[in-house]
VOGU-3710 file (C-alpha; in Angstrom, 3 decimals, decimal comma):
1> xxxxxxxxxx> 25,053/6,692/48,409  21,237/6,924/49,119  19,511/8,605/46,452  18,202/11,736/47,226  16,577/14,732/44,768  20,586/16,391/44,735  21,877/13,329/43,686  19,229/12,483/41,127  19,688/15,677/39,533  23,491/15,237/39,776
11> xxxxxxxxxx> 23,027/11,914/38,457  20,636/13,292/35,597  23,161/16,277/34,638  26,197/13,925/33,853  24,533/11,639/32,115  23,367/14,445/29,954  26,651/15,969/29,462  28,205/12,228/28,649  25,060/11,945/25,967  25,866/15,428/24,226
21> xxxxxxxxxx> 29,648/14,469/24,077  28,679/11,199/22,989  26,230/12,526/20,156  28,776/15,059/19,030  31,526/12,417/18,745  29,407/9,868/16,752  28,615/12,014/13,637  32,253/11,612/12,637  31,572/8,067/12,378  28,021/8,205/10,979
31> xxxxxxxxxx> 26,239/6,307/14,076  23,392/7,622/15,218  23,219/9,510/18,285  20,284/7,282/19,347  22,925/4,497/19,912  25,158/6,264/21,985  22,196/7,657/23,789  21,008/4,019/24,711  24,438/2,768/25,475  24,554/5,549/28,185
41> xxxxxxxxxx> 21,754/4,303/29,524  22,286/0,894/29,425  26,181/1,317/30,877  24,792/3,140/33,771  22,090/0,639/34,686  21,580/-2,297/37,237  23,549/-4,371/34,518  26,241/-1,663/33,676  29,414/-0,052/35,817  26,863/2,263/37,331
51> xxxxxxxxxx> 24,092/0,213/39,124  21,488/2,893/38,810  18,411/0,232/39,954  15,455/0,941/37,371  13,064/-1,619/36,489  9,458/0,943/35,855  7,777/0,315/32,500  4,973/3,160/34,222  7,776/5,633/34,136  9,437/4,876/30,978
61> xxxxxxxxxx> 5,892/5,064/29,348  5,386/8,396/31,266  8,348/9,830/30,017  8,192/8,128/26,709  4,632/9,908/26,387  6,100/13,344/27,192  9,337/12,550/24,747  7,276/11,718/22,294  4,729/14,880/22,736  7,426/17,520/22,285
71> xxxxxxxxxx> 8,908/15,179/19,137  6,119/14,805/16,585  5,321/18,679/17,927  8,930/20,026/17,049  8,429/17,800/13,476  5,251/18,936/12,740  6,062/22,366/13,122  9,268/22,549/11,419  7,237/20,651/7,926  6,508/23,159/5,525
81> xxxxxxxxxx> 3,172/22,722/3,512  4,609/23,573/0,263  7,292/21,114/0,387  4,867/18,415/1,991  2,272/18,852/-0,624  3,413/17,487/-3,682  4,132/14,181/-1,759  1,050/14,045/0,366  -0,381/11,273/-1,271  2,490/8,957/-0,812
91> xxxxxxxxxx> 3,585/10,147/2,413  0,047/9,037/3,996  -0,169/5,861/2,347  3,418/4,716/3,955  2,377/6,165/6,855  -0,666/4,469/7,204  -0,967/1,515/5,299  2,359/0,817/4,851  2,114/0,295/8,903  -0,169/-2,058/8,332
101> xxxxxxxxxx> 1,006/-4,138/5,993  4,426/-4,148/7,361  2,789/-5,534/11,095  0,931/-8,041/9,154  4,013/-9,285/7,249  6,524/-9,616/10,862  3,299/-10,744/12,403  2,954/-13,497/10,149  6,633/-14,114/9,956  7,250/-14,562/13,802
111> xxxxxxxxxx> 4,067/-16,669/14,291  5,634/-19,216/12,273  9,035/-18,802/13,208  9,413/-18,111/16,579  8,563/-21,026/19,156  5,462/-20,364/21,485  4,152/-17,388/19,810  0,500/-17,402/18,849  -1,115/-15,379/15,968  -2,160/-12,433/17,996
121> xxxxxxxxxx> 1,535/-12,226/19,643  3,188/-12,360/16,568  0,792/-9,551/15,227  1,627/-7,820/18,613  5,388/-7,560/18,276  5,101/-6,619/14,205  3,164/-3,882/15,656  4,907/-2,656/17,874  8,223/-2,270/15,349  6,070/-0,655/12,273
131> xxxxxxxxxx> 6,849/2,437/12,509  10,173/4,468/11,565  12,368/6,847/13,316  13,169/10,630/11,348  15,406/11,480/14,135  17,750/8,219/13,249  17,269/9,073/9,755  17,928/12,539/9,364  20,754/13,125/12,090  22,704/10,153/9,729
141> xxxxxxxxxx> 21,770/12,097/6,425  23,298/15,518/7,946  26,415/13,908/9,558  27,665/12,626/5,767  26,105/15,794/4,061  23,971/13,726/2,360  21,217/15,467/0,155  18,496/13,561/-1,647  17,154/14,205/-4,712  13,694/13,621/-6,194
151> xxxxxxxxxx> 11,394/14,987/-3,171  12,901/11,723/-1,374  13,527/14,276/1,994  10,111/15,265/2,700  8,571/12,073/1,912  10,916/10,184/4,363  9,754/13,585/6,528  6,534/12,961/6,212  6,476/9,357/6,814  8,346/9,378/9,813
161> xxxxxxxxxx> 6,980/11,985/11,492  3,187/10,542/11,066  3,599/6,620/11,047  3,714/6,759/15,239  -0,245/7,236/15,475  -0,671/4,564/13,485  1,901/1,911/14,985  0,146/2,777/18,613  -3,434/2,246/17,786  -2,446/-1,254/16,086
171> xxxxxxxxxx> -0,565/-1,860/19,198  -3,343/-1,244/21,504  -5,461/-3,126/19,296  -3,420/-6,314/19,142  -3,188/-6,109/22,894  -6,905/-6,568/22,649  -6,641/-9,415/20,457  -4,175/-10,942/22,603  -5,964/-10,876/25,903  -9,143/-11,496/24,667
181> xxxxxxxxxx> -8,550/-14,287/22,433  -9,901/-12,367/19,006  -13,551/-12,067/20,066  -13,861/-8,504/20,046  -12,773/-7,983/15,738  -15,471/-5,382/15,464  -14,333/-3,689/18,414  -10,725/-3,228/17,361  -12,018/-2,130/13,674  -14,109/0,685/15,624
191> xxxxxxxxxx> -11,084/1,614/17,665  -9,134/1,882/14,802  -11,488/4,271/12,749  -12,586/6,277/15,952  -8,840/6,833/17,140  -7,629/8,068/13,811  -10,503/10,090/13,218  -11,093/11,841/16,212  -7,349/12,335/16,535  -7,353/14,203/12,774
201> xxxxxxxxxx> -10,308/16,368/13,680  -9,044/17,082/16,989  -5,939/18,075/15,497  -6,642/20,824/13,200  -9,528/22,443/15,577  -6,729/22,715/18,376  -4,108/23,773/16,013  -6,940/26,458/14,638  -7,577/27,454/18,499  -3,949/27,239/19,422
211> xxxxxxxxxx> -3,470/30,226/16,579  -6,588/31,990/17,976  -4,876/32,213/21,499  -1,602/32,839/20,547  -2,526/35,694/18,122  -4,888/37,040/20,947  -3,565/36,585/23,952  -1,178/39,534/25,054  1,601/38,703/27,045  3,959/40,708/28,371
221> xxxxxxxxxx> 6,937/38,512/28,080  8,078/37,222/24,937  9,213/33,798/26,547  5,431/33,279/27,683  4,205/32,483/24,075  6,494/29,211/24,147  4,653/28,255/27,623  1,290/28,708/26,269  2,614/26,116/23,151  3,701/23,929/25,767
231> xxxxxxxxxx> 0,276/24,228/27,496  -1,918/23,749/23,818  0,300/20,656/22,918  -0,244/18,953/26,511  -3,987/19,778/26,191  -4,602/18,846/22,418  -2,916/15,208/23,269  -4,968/14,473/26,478  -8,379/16,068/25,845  -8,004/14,140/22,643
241> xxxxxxxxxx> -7,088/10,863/24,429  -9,736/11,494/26,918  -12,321/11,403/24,140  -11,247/8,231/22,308  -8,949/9,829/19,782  -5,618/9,542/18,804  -3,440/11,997/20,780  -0,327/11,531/18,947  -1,919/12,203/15,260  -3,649/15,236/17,218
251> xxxxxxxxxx> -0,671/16,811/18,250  1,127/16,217/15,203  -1,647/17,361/13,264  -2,076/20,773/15,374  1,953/21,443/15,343  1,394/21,065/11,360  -1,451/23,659/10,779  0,542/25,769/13,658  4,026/25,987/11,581  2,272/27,163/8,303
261> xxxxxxxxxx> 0,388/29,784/9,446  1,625/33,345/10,880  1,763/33,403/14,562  3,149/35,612/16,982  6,913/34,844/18,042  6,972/31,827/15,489  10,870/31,821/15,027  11,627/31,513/18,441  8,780/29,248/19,130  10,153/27,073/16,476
271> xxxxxxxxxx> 13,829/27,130/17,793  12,662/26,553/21,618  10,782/23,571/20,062  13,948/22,186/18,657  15,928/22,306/21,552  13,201/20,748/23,331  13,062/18,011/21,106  16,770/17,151/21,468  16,398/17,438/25,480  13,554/14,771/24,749
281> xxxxxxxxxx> 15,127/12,721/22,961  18,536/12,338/25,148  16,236/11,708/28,202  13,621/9,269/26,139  17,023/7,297/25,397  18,875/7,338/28,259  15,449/6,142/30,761  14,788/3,420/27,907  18,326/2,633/28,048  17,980/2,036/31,944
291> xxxxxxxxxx> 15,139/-0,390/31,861  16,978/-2,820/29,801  18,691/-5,092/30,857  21,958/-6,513/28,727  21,717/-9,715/30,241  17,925/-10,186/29,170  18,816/-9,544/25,773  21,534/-11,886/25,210  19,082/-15,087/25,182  16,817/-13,917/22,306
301> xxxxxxxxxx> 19,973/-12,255/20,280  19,308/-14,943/17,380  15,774/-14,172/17,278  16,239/-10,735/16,601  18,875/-10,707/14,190  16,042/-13,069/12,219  13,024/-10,613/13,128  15,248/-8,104/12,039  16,715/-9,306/8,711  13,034/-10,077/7,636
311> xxxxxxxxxx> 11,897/-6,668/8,520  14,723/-4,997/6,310  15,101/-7,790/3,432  11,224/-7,975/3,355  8,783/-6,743/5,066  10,166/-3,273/4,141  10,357/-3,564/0,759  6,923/-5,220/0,214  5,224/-2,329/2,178  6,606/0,101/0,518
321> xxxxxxxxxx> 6,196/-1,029/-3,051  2,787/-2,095/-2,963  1,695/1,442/-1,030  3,566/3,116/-3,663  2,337/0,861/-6,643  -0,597/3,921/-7,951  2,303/6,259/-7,644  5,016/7,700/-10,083  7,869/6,931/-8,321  11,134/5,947/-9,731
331> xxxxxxxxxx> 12,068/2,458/-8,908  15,544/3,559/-7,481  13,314/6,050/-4,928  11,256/2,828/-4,077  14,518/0,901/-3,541  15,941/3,655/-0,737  12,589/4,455/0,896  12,592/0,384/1,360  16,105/0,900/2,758  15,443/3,962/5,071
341> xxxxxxxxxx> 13,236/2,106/7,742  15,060/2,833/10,748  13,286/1,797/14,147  14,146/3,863/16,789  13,231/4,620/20,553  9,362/4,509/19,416  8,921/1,073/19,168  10,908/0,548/22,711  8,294/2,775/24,044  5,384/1,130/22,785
351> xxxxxxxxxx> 6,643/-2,003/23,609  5,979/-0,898/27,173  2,229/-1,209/27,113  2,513/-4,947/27,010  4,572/-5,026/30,123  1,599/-3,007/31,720  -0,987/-4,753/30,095  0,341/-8,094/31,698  0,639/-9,762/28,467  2,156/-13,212/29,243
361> xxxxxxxxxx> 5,320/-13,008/26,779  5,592/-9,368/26,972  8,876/-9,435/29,003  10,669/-11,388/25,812  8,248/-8,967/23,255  10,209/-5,940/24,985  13,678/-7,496/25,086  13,220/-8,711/21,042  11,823/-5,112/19,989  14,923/-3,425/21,992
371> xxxxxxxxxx> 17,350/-5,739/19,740  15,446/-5,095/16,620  15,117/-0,779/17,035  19,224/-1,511/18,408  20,054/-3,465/15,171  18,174/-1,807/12,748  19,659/1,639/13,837  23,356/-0,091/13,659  23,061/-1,801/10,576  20,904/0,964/8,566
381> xxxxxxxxxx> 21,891/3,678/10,127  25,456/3,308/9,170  24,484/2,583/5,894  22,399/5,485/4,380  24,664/7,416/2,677  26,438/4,704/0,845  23,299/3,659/-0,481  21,875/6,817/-1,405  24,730/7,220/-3,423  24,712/3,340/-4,957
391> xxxxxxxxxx> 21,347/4,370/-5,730  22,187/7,782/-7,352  19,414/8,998/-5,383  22,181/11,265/-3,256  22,576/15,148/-4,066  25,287/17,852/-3,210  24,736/19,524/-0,412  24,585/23,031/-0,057  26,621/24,582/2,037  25,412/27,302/3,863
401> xxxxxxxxxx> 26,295/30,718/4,391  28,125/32,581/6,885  25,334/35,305/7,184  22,160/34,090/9,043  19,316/36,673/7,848  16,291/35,712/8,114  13,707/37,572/5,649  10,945/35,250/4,943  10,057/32,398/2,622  11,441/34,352/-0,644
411> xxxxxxxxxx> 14,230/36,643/-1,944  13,141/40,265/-1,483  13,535/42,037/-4,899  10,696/45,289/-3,994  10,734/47,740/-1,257  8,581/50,852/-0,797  7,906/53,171/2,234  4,197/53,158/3,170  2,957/56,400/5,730  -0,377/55,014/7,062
421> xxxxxxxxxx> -2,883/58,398/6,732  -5,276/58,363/9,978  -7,994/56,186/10,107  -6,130/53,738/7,966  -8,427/50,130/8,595  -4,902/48,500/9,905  -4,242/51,018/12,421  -5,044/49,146/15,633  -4,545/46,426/13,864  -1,572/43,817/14,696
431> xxxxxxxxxx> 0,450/43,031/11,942  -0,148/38,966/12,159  -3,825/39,771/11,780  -3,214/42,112/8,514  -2,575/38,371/6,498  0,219/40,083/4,636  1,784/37,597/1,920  4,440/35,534/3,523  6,733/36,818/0,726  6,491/39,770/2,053
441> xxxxxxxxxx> 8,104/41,677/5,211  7,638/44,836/7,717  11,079/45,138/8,050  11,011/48,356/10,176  8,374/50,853/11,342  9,102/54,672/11,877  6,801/56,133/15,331  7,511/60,149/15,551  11,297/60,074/16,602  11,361/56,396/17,349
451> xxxxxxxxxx> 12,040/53,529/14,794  10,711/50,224/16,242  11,615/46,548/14,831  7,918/44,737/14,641  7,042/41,322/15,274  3,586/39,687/14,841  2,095/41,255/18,027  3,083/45,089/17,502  -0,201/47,152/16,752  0,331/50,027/14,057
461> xxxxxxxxxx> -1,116/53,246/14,422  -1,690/56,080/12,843  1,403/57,869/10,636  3,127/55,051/11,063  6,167/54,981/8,132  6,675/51,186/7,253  9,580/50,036/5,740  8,282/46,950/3,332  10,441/44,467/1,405  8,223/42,334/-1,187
471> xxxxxxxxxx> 9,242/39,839/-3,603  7,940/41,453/-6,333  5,683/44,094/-7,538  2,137/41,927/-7,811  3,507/41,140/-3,937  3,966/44,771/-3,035  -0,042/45,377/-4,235  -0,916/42,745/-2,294  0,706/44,671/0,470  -1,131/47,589/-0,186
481> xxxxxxxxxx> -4,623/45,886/-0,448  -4,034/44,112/2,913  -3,276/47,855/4,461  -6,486/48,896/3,074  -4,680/51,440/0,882  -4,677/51,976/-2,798  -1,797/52,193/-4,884  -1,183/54,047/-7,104  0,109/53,252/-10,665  2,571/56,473/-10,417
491> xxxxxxx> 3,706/55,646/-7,176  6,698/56,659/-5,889  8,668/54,618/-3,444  8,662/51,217/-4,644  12,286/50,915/-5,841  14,381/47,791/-5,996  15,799/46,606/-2,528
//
């Protein structure tokens, strides 16, 4: 059967649908879906029953860059500030120089274990496999209802969802090192601070602009406001790679500001991000699945169950506690973050550059990170919520309701019925613009005969009857003061919901 755009796509749709089913069938046994995901992709290979001939590392890292675009963007925007906050410290340190120290450590450890590796390779490959995976993590955690206590959830959050900028500028910088011999060390420090800073400034001023557009910007289809996210998170990674910074902390960064702040259509934004995100992830899999081949990996099996073991025995738990060493941290926390380092499909992607690059062992590099990510997923994966509960470090979880209403951040205890008198300073005004607490909600606005439902982009007018819920009272004056209205001490209409 020649391959032609009909069969690709048919091709492409039931390898999809075998994923999904896949997925869905592997949380009753607590593997993650990243493993069936890869095992699609391998069984329907050159080496597997379907023969599907891939061998591109340009493509993979194509579609790994994509993938990996719409991933940290989905994270970022589903972290909530408040949670983040109180871990911030912590979470950056892992993410940062725990990265480091961990790709010194398997570096150091595969240099002098691993035949015909030099320094600079060894440095290479512990580069490559320093970061962690929050998809592997989380989907494991949610299959076994398992909760965490102690703010362990959005430190692992945090961690995992901003360790990847890190691991890829180390990784371009060892591949530096390695073809040049080591005689460019200032260089590499200057690509290190210039990468991470331009990506961090570059991420906040896009995020800033991306709320500027969407907030302006009048479209007159709601599904438009996801395509112009689409269009900011594209531009904020390659403007920011085109001007030497890091585009993956940029678009992380950007998605961050983006989900704490009020923006037009944010729910469904959110949710189409999601589902994105999952459609990423099954096609990241599945393409690096394809461009391995099984009988590669057999040969350096035994190096990677070594490489492996050190990486989860040690390497982990020396990063870990000596980046959380300033820190009050309970030692059992310590013990589990050391535990949850899951590599996923990141590392496989990264460990494409080599094979571009035309580093001499990157063939073997590739096949060795692939068993490592494969391994670690397997053998840590399975294991989370057994240890989070030897630990103690597991909590109930909550079950959640049947109902699904969504009415902000807070329980809504106030409620009043504002009239807006002509001339009011928010008529013309659109309601995300008014910066009305986000404990508090336009739940409904009265028009003459009409009652309208409101999002972010509707414009009150003049006589307009709003229906407000509020958390509490100091909430509902808040209201009031944001409406450029005055209320009164005696007012009437602010009655319990």
């Amino acid at each position: 059967m020649g391959l032609t755009t009909e069969n690709f796509l048919l091709i492409g749709s039931v390898l999809l649908f075998v994923s999904v089913m896949a997925g869905k069938t592997s949380y009753r046994f607590g593997v993650p879906t990243l493993v069936f995901f890869l095992a699609t992709g391998m069984l329907a290979g050159s080496d597997g029953i379907g023969k599907i001939p891939f061998d591109s590392p340009q493509a993979a890292q194509f579609i790994g860059i994509v993938a990996l675009n719409f991933i940290l963007f989905s994270g970022g925007l589903d972290t909530r500030w408040k949670e983040i906050k109180p871990v911030l410290g912590q979470g950056i340190v892992l993410s940062t120089i725990g990265v480091f120290i961990t790709a010194i450590t398997v570096g150091l450890f595969v240099w002098q274990v691993v035949p015909g590796f030099s320094l600079f390779e060894g440095l290479l490959l512990g580069s490559i496999v320093s970061s962690t995976d929050s998809a592997a993590v989380f989907s494991i955690l949610r299959s076994k209802n398992t909760a965490l206590k102690y703010n362990l959830k959005p430190t692992l959050e945090l961690e995992s969802g901003s360790n990847d900028p890190m691991a890829y500028v180390l990784t371009i910088a060892c591949i530096q090192l390695v073809q040049n011999g080591g005689s460019n060390g200032w260089g590499i420090v200057w690509l290190l601070l210039t990468q991470i800073s331009i990506g961090a400034v570059m991420g906040f001023v896009c995020g800033f602009l991306g709320k500027v557009a969407i907030n302006r910007l009048r479209m007159d289809y709601a599904g438009l406001y996801t395509v112009l996210v689409v269009a900011i998170m594209f531009f904020t990674f390659s403007f920011t790679d085109f001007i030497g910074g890091n585009g993956f902390l940029a678009v992380y960064l950007s998605a961050l500001y983006l989900g704490n702040q009020d923006i037009i259509h944010k729910k469904s934004i959110i949710q189409a991000f999601d589902g994105f995100a999952w459609l990423m992830q099954i096609v990241l899999f599945l393409t690096l699945g394809l461009l391995v081949f099984p009988s590669q990996i057999v040969p350096v099996i035994g190096i990677g169950l070594l490489v492996s073991a050190f990486m989860i025995v040690v390497a982990r738990p020396i990063a870990v506690w000596l980046c959380l060493v300033f820190f009050k941290v309970r030692s059992k926390s310590k013990w589990f973050i050391s535990w949850v380092g899951l590599r996923g499909a990141v590392p496989i992607v990264f460990a494409t550059y080599p094979l571009i690059a035309g580093v001499d062992k990157a063939n073997m590099i590739f096949n060795i990170v692939f068993f490592i990510s494969l391994s670690s997923v397997i053998i840590q994966g399975t294991t989370l919520p057994v240890v989070a509960r030897w630990l103690g470090v597991a909590a109930p979880e909550r079950k959640n309701m049947v109902m699904n209403v969504d009415l902000g951040d807070s329980v809504k205890s106030e409620s009043a019925e504002i009239t807006l008198p002509e001339g009011c300073w928010a008529c013309g005004q659109k309601i995300v613009d008014l910066g009305l607490p986000k404990t508090a909600l336009i739940a409904m606005i009265k028009r003459g005969p009409h009652y309208i439902t409101p999002n972010g982009s509707t414009k009150l007018e003049d006589h307009d009857e709003l229906l407000i819920f509020s958390e509490d009272e100091k909430c509902l004056t808040e209201v009031y003061r944001r409406l450029g209205l005055e209320k009164r001490p005696d007012e009437e209409g602010a009655q319990p919901a």
